[in-house]
C-alpha positions in Angstrom: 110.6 77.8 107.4 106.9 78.7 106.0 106.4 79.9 109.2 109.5 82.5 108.8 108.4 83.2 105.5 104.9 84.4 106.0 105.5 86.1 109.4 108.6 88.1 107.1 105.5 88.9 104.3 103.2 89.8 106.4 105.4 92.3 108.3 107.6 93.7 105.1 108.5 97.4 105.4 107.1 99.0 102.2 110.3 100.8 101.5 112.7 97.7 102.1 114.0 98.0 98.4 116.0 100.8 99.9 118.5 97.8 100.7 118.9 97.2 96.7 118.9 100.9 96.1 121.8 101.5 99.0 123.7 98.4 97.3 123.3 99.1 93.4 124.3 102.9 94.4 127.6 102.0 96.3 128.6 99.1 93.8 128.1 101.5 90.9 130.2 104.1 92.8 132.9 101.9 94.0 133.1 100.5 89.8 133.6 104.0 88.9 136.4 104.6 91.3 138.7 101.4 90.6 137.1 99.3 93.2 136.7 96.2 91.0 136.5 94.0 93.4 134.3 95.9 96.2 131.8 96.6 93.6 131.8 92.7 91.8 131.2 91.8 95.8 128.0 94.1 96.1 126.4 93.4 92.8 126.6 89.2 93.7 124.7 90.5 97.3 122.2 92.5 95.3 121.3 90.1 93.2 120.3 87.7 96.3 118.9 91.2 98.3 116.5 91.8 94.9 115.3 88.2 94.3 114.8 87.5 98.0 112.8 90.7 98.2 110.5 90.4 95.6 109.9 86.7 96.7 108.5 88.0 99.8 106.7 90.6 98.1 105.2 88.1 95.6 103.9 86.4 98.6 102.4 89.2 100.3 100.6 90.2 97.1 99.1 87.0 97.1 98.1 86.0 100.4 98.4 89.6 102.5 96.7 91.5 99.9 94.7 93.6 102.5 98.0 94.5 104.1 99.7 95.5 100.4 96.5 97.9 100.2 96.4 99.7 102.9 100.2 100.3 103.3 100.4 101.5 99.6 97.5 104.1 100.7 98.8 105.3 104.0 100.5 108.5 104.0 103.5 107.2 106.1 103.7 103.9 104.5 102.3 104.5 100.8 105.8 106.3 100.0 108.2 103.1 100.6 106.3 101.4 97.4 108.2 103.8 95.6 111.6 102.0 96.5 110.5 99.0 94.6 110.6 101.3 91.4 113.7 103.1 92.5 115.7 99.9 93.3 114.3 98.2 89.7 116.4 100.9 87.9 119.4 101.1 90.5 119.6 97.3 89.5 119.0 97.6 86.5 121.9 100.8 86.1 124.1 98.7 88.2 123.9 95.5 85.6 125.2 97.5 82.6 127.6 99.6 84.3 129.8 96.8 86.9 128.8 93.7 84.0 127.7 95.1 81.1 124.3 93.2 80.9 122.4 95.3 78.9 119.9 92.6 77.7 118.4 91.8 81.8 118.3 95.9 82.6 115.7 96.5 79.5 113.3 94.1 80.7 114.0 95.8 84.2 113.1 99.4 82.8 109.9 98.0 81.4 108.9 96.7 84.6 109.9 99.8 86.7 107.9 101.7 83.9 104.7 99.4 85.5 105.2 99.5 88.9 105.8 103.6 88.6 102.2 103.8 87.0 100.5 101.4 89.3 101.9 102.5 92.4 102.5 106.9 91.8 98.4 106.9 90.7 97.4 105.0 93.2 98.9 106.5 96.2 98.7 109.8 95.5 94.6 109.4 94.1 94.1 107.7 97.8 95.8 110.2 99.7 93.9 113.0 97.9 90.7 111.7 98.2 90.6 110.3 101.9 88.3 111.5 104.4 90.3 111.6 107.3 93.7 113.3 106.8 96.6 113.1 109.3 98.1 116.2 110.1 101.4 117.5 108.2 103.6 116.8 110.3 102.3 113.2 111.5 101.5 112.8 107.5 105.0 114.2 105.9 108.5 112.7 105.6 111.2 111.9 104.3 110.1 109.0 102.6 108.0 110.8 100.2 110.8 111.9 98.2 111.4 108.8 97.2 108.8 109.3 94.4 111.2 111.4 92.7 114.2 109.1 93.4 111.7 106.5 91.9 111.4 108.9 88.9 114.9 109.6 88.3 116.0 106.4 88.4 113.7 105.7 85.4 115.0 108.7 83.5 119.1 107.4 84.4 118.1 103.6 83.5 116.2 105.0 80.3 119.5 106.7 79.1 121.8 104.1 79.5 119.4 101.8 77.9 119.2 104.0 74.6 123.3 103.9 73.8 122.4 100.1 72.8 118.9 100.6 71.3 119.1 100.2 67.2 115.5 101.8 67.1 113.7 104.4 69.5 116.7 105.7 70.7 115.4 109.4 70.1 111.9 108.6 71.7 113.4 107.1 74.8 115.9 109.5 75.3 113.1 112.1 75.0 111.3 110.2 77.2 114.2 109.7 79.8 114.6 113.7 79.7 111.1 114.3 80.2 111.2 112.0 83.5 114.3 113.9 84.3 112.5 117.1 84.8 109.1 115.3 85.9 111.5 114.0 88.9 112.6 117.5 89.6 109.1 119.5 89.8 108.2 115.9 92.3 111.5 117.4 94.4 110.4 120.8 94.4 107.1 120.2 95.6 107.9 117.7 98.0 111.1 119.5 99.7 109.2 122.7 100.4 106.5 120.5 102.7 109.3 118.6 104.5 111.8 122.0 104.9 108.4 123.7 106.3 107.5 120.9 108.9 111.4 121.2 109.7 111.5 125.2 110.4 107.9 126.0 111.8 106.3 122.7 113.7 107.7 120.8 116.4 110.3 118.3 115.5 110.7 115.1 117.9 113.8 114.0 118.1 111.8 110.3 117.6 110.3 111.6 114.5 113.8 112.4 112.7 113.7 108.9 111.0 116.5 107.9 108.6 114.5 108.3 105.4 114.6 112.3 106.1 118.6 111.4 104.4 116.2 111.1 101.3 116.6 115.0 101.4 119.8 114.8 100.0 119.1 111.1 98.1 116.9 112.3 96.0 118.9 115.8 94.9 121.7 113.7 94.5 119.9 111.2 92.2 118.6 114.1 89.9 122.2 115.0 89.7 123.1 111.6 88.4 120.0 112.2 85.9 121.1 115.0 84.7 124.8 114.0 84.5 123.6 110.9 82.5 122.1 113.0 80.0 124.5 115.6 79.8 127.1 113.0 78.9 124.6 111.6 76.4 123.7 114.8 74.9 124.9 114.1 71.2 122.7 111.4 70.4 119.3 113.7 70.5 119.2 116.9 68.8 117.1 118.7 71.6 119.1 117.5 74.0 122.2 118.9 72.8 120.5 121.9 72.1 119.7 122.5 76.0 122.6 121.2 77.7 123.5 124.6 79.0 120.5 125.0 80.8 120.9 120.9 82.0 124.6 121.5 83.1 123.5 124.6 85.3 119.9 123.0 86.8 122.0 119.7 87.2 124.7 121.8 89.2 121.8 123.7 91.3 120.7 119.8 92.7 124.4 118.9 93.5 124.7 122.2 95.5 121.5 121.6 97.4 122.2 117.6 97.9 125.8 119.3 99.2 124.1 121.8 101.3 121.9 119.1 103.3 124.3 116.7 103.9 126.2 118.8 107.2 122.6 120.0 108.6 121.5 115.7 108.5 124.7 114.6 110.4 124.2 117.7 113.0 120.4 116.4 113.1 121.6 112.9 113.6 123.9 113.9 116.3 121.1 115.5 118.0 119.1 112.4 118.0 121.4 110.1 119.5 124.2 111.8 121.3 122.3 114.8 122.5 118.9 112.6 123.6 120.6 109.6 123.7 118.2 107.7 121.0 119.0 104.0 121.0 121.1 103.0 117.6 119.1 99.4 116.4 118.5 97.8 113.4 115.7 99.5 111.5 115.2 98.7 107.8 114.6 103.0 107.3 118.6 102.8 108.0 118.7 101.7 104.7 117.2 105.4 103.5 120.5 106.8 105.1 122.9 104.5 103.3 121.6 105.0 100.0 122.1 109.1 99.9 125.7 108.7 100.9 126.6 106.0 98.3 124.0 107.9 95.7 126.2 111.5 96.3 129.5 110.0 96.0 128.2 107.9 92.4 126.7 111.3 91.2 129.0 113.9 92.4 131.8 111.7 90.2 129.2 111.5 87.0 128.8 115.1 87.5 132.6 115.5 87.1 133.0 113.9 84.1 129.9 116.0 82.9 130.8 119.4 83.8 134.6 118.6 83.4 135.5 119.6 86.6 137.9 116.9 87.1 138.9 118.7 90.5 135.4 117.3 91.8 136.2 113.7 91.9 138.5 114.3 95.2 134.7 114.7 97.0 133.5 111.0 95.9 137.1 109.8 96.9 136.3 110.5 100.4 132.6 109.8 100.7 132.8 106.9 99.0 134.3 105.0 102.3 132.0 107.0 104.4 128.7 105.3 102.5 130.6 102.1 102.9 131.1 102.1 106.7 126.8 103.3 106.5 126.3 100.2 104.4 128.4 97.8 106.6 127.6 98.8 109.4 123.2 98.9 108.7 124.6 95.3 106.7 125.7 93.8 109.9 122.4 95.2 112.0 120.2 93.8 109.1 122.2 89.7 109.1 121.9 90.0 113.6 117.9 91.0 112.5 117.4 87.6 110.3 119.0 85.6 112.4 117.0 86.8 115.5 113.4 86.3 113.7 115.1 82.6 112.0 115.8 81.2 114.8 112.7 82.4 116.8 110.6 80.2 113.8 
């Protein structure tokens, strides 16, 4: 057993909170849609998934430190740091909306507050100032994205938070909206390197990793920012004030997140039908089943804050397509620890 647990410290993916984002996103969807049950069944799995996960991260802190440091400053590993931000506030968000547990989820905010700090300075000061740079398209992915989603998520948990706060409620919606937009700029900047290295360098097929599903994960968390606030707009007086100008740059991100999601499944398809890529367990998979549950939870949020009722036919349908990602990445990730458990 302590053999299983340090050989699973010492070789944790950076980005394996993207198991407690994938889970939070589709339990919070499925509550939304009238699946009581489905979504009761996925928070009781998170909870394990976001203990368990920060136990083994507690013990790589402690006795892999060197490992820790020069992950967090790699530019292909630094970015999955940013998942243990992202899937704090999915928790979090997940806790007040499926149980109503406001009380856990501010503690939660405060600590994804830290980690953002800590870990968005530090990786992007050690990637600046590095000597030897890797080239943009061995450098560049999918994964970096995920410091937006990181940043969203703070901005969505933030908002929820202030409906039950007596005092601050104005300075931490104010805060939340200022997030908002500081996760959009992050998009912005981000997207145009990875659409560049998509159109004008050479692409292997090998190199078309499942976090490049952050594309569309990360528009279609700012559309669940934005929807928060939207529907949230009353309680701060700026906020109301620019709500036009939220509802149409909250639309803009649901169109894009829309637009990438048929050019990823052609992509996909030419990974592994066209070259034949083997399909195995890969905790990255878990960077694919988090946009597809994160689209369906927003696109129906952005319904009710747009009142476009006709929308809500969309999450109907992808809501059972991000399940049969999650279930099926769920059932490669259970083979995976029982492989390494019984080899200790």
């Amino acid at each position: 057993m302590v053999y299983f647990i340090k050989q699973t410290a010492v070789h944790l993916f950076p980005g394996y909170f993207a198991l407690v984002m994938a889970t939070g996103a589709l339990s919070t969807g499925t509550f939304l849609l009238g699946m009581m049950f489905i979504s009761k069944i996925l928070l009781f799995i998170n909870v394990i998934a976001y203990l368990s996960l920060w136990f083994f991260t507690l013990v790589r802190l402690f006795f892999f430190f060197p490992n820790i440091l020069a992950d967090l400053t790699s530019h292909t590993l630094g970015p999955g740091f940013f998942t243990l931000v992202a899937g704090t506030c999915v928790f979090g968000s997940q806790l007040i909306i499926v149980s109503n547990n406001y009380s856990v989820s501010i503690y939660l905010w405060a600590l994804a507050i830290f980690l953002w700090v800590i870990i968005m300075y530090t990786f992007f000061a050690a990637v600046t100032v590095r000597k030897n740079k890797p080239t943009m398209s061995e450098g560049i992915n999918g994964a970096w994205l995920i410091a937006a989603v990181a940043t969203q998520s703070i901005s969505i948990l933030g908002t929820l938070i202030s409906s039950k706060v007596d005092a601050g409620q104005g300075v931490i919606l104010f805060f939340s909206l200022c997030m908002y937009f500081l996760g959009c700029m992050l998009y912005l900047n981000i997207i145009t390197l990875i659409f560049y290295r998509f159109t004008f360098l050479r692409l292997k097929y090998s190199a078309l990793t499942p976090p490049y599903w952050i594309n569309m994960g990360a528009v279609a968390i700012t559309t669940l920012a934005g929807s928060t606030l939207i529907l949230h707009s009353k309680s701060l007086s700026i906020l109301a004030e620019i709500t036009p100008f939220l509802k149409g740059f909250t639309l803009f991100f649901w169109v894009t997140g829309t637009w990438w999601i048929p050019l990823l499944f052609i992509l996909m398809i030419w990974r592994h039908l066209y070259h034949r890529y083997p399909l195995s367990y890969d905790p990255q998979f878990w960077g694919m089943a988090f946009p597809l549950a994160m689209y369906s939870t927003s696109t129906y949020q952005l319904s009710q804050a747009l009142e476009t009722p006709f929308l809500v036919i969309i999450p109907k349908i992808m809501v059972y397509i991000a399940m049969a990602a999650w279930i099926s990445v769920f059932i490669g990730l259970m083979r995976h620890l029982y492989a390494n458990f019984s080899k200790s």
